[in-house]
N, C-alpha and C positions, 0 to 999 in steps of 0.2 A: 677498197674503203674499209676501216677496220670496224667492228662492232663495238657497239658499247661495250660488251663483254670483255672482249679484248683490249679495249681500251684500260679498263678498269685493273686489268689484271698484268698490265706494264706500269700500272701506277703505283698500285698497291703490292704486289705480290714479288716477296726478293725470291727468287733462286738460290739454291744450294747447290754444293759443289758435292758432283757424288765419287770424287776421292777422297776428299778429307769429311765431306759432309757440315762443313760452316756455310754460314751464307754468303753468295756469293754477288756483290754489286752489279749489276750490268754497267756495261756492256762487257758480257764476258768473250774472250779471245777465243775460246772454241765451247761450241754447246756444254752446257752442264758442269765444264771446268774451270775452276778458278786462276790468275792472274800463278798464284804463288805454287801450286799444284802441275799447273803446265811447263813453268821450268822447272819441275823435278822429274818427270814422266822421262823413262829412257828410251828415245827414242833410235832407230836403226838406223840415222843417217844415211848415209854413205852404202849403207848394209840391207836397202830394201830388199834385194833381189836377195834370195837365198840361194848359198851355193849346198845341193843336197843330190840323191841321187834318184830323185825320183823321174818319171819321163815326162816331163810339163813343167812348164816355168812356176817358183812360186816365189810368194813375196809376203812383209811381216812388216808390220810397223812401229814397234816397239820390242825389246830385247825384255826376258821375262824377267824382271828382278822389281824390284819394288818401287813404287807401290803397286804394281801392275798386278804379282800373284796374289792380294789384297782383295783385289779389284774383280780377276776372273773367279776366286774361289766364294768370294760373295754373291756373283749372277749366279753360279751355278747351285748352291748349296745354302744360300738365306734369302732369294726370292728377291734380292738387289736388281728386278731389271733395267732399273734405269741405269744402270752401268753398261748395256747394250747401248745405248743411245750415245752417251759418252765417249765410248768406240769406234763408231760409227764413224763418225768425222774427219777421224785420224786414219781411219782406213781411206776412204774416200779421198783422201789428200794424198795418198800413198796410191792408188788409182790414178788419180791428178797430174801427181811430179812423174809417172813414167808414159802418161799419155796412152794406156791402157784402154782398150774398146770393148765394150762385149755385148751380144744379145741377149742374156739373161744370169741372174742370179739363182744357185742352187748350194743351201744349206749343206752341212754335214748333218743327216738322221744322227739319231738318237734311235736304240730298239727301244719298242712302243713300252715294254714294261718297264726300261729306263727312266723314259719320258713321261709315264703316269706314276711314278715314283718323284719325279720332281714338281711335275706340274709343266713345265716347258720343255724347250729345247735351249738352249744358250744359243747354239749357231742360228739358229732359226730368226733369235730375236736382233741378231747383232745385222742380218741378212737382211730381216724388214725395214731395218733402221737405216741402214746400206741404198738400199733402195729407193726409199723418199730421194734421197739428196742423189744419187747417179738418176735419179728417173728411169730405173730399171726393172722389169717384170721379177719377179721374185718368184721361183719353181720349187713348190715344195707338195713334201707329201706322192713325189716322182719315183725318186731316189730314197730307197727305203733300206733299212738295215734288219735284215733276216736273222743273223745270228748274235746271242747273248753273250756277252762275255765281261768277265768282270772287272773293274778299271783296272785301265794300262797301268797304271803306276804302282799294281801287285803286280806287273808282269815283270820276271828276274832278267832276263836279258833282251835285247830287241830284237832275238831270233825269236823269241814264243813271244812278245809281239808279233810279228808278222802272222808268226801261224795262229793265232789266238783270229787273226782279222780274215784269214785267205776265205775269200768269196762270201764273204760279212754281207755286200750291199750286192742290190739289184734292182732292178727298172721294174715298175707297176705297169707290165706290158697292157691294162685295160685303159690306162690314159693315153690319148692322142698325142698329148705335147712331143713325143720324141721323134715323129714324124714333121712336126715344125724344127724341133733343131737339128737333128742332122746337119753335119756338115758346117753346123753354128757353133760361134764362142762365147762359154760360158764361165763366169768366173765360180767355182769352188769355194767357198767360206767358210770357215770354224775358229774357233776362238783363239786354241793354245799348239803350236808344233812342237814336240818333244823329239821320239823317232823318225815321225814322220808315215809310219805304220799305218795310222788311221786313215791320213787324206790319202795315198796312195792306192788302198782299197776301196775307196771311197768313188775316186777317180777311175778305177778301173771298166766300171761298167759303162760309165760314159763314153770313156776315150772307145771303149768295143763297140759303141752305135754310132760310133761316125763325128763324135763332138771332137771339139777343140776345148783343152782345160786348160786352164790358168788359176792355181792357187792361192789364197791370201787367208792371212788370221793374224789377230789382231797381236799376236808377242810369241818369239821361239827366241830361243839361246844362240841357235846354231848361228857359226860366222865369228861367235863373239871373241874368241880369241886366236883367231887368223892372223892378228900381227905380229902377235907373240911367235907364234910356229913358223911365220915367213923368216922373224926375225933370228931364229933356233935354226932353219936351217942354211943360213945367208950363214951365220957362223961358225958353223962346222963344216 
């Protein structure tokens, strides 16, 4: 039964679109986004499943080009978290279409001086959002990032990526939870794939106690121009 509150506030109160930021009429076609925003959104079709080399299946919902880097460089950097929530949905749908299972949700950290430099985590917030709508436990604060390093994207090649990350993350061996998942699948979340660097060290301490990982984030490039190269080497 709804509340007055609630009532009042379907009556009165439009929503905005947190891509473009107009109001948005309801009933809108997916949370927070509007009619004319969601056919522009690029999404991965065909291309959820990423082909990459990491050792765990991972998948992306959108291909990163606009308005999407708009989108994540505002949750991260102007306090936009309602664009976590935004996200959400499109993940979760992408979850959906390949019939994905899992026992719990776990963030990509943030090192803490990162994270109190911004105030959040991005992954963290797209992960709780994640969560309502899968009805899935959310594990954070597990999975922690030891070592500082300064955005990837000063990093010159994805080789000092890698080594900028090697044994970055590790397990808060005083929390119990890792003795419930053992042996359990868990889905891995962060916002943007570039090399790949991040989630793969991210991943690693898990897959070393016994987990099963399965990757997702909300927009990576990679994949995107595979027809081209099929079709580059079909002719030569």
């Amino acid at each position: 039964m709804k509340t007055v509150r609630r009532f009042l506030e379907e009556l009165y109160y439009i929503p905005y679109c947190s891509v473009c930021d107009s109001a948005a009429i309801p009933p809108l076609p997916s949370p927070h986004i509007c009619r004319d925003c969601l056919s522009t959104l690029p999404f991965r079709m065909g291309k959820e499943k990423v082909t990459w080399e990491g050792a765990f299946p991972l998948y992306a919902s959108l291909f990163y080009r606009d308005p999407v880097p708009r989108m994540v460089v505002s949750l991260k950097f102007s306090d936009r978290t309602d664009r976590a929530n935004a996200m959400a949905p499109l993940l979760a749908r992408t979850v959906e279409r390949h019939s994905l299972s899992f026992d719990a949700i776990v963030p990509v950290p943030l090192h803490v001086k990162r994270e109190r430099e911004r105030g959040y985590n991005q992954a963290a917030l797209i992960a709780g959002s994640l969560s309502e709508i899968l009805a899935l436990p959310v594990i954070d604060g597990w999975l922690v990032r030891d070592v500082y390093t300064e955005p990837q994207s000063l990093s010159q090649t994805m080789k000092e990526r890698f080594l900028h990350l090697k044994d970055a993350f590790t397990l808060e061996d005083d929390l119990p939870v890792g003795h419930f998942l053992s042996g359990r699948h868990v889905l891995l979340v962060d916002d943007v794939l570039t090399t790949g660097a991040t989630l793969s060290a991210a991943a690693a301490p898990l897959i070393a106690a016994g987990m099963k990982v399965t990757g997702l984030v909300a927009a990576s490039d990679k994949d995107r121009y595979d027809g081209y190269r099929e079709a580059l080497e079909a002719y030569f």
